[in-house]
C-alpha positions in Angstrom: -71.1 50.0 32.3 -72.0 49.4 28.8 -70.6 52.3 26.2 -73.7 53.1 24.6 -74.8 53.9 27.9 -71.8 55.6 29.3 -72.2 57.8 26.1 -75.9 59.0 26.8 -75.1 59.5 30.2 -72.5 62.2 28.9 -74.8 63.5 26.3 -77.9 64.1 29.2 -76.3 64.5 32.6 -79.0 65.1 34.2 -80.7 61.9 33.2 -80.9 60.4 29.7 -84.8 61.4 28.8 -87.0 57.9 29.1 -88.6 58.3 25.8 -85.3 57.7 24.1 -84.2 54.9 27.2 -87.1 53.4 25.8 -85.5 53.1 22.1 -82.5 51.5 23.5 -81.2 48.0 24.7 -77.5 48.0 25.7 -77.1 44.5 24.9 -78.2 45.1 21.0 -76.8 48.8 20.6 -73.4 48.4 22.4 -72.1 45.2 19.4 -73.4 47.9 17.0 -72.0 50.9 18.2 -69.2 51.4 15.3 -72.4 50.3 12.6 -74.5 53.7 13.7 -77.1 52.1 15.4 -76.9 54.9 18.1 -75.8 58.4 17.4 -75.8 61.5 19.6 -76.8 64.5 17.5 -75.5 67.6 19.4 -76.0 71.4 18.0 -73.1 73.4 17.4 -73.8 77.0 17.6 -77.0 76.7 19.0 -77.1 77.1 22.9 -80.8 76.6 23.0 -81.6 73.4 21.4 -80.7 70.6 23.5 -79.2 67.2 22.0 -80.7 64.4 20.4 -80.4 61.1 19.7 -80.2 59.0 16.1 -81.1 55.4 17.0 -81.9 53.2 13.9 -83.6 50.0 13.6 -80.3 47.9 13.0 -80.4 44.3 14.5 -84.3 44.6 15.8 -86.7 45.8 13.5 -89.5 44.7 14.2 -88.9 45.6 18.3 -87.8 48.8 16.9 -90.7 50.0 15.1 -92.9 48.7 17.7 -90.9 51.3 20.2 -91.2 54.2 17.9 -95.1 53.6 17.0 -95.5 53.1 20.7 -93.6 56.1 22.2 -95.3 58.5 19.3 -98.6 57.1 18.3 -99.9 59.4 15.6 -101.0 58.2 12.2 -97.8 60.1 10.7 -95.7 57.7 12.5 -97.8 54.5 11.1 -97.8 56.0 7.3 -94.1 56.4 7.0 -93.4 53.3 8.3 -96.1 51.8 6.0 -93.6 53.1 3.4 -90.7 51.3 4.4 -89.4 47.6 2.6 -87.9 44.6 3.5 -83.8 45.4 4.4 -84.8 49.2 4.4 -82.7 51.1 7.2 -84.9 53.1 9.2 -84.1 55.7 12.3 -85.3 58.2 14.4 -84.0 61.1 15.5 -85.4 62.8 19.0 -84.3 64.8 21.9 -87.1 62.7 23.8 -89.8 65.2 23.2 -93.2 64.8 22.2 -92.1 65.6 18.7 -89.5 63.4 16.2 -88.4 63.0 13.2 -88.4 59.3 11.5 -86.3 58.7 8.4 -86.5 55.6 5.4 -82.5 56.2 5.1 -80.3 55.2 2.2 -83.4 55.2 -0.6 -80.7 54.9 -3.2 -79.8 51.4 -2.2 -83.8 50.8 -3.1 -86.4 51.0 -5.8 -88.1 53.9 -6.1 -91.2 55.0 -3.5 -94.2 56.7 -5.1 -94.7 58.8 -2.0 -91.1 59.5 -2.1 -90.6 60.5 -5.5 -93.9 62.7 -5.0 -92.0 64.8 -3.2 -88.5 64.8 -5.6 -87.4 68.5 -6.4 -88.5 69.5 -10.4 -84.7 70.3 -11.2 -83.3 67.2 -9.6 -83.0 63.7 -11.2 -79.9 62.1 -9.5 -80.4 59.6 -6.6 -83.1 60.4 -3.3 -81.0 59.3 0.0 -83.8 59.7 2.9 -87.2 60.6 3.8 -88.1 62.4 6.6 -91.3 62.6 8.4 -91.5 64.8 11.6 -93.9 63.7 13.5 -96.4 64.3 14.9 -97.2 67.6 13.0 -96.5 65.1 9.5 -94.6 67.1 7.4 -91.9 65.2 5.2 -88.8 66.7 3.3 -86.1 64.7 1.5 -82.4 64.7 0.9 -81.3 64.4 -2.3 -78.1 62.6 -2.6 -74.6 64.3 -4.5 -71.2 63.5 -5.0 -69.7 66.9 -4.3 -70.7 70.0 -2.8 -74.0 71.0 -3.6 -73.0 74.9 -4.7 -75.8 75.0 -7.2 -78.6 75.1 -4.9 -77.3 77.2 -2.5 -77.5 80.9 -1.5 -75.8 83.1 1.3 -75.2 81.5 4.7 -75.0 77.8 3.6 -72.9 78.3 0.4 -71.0 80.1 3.0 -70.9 76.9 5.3 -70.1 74.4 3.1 -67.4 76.5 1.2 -66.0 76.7 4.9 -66.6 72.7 5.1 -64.6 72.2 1.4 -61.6 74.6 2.2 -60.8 72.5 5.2 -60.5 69.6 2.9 -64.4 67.9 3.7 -65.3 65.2 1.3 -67.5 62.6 1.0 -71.1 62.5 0.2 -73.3 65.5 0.4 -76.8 66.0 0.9 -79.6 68.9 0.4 -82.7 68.7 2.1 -85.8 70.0 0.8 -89.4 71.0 2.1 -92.0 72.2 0.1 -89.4 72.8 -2.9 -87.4 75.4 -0.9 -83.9 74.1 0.4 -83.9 73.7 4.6 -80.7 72.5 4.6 -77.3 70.5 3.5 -76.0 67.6 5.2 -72.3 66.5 5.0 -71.9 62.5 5.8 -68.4 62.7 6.0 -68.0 58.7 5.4 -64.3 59.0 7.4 -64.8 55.7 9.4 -64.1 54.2 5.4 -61.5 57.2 4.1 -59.2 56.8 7.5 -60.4 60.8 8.1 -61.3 60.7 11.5 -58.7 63.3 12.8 -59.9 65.7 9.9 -63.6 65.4 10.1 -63.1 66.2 14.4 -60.9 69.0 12.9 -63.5 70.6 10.5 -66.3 70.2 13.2 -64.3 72.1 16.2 -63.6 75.0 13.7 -67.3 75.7 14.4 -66.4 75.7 18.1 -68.0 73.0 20.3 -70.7 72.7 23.0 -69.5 71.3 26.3 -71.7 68.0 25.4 -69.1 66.9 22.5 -66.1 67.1 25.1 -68.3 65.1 27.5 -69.1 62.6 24.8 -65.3 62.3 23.3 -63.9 61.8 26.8 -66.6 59.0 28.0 -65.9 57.1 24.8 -62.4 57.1 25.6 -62.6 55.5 28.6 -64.1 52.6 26.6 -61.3 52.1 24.3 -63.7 54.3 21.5 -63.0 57.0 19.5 -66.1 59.5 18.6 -66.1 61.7 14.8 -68.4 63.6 12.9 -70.1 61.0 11.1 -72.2 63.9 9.7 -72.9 67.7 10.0 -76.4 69.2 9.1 -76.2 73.2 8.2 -78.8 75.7 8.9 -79.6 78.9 7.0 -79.1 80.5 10.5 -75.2 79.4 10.9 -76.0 76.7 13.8 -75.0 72.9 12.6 -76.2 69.1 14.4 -72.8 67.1 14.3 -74.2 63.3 14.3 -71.6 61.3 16.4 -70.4 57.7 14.8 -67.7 55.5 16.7 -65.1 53.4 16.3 -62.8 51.5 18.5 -59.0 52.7 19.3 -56.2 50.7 18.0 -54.9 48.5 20.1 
């Protein structure tokens, strides 16, 4: 069975949802599987809100965008993509619903985006890192991109979090997303398939205590010779966190 597939199934026992099938060939995502090209999102903390999937257009643009404009056909959809350039990385993040959220994703690897910098927070000049439209309501946030915790724009229960995150040794690159001005969250890419982290980042994520998906994701990627990390961990104002699931293969 291919791994990409093997890994959905464990995500979505009871059937992986077609909207997202429909994002997906095996024979593209399973060669890119260590490269994030498909990324379980799963919600720590938060027994109601069921997982999700991160695909992004790596090694088929064109077929990708023509997927995502097909399986949510809303104008919002067509203007963010609109937005996006040449070598752009683009993704989408769904639990196979009517609703998604579609991101233009490392921005500071580009110049800059009018509608993108439109939306910049006033007291923030360093480097944008994604745009996020959620379709197919249309509201877009960004994320901001920092080198270290982001303790200045943060109040009660995620200054809480990502002290938590930071005493458990987290590093990496951090990220604040905002929505009409007002901070909705912070995102922690944990960039541990570069540092050698692996063990550490699995480490900080279980002290938030798992959901019974992780497990079933860790131990299917096993049985194909992978190994499955936080690649990244969103935190809520309300204390639940989406831990984005990147790969790597097990030494030999």
């Amino acid at each position: 069975m291919s791994s990409t597939q093997a890994m959905l199934d464990a995500v979505f026992p009871a059937g992986v949802p077609s909207r997202i099938a429909r994002l997906i060939r095996p024979e593209v995502a399973d060669p890119l599987i260590e490269d994030f090209k498909v990324g379980p999102i799963l919600a720590f903390g938060a027994t109601d809100r069921p997982p999700r999937v991160a695909v992004s257009d790596q090694g088929e643009p064109e077929a990708w965008a023509t997927a995502v404009q097909s399986q949510w056909p809303c104008a919002q959809t067509r203007d963010l993509l609109a937005l996006s350039i040449p070598g752009m990385r683009r993704m989408i993040d769904t639990d196979g619903s009517d609703g998604a959220e579609i991101y233009l994703d490392d921005l500071q690897e580009h110049r800059a985006i009018a509608a993108v910098e439109a939306l910049r927070p006033p007291e923030f000049a360093g480097d944008l890192m994604c745009l996020i439209a959620t379709v197919p309501v249309g509201a877009r946030s960004v994320i901001t991109r920092h080198q270290s915790a982001p303790f200045h724009y943060l109040r009660g229960t995620l200054a809480e979090q990502v002290a938590t995150l930071v005493d458990h040794g987290a590093a990496g690159i951090w990220g604040v997303r905002w929505c009409r001005g007002s901070v909705a969250s912070v995102v922690w890419v944990s960039e541990a398939r570069w540092s050698g982290t692996t063990d550490l980042a699995r480490a900080i994520a279980l002290h938030f205590g798992a959901p019974d998906s992780w497990h079933r994701c860790m131990s299917a990627l096993r049985r194909h010779g992978l190994e499955g990390y936080p690649d990244a961990i969103e935190m809520f104002p309300d204390g639940t966190l989406d831990v984005t699931v990147g790969v790597l293969r097990q030494p030999a």
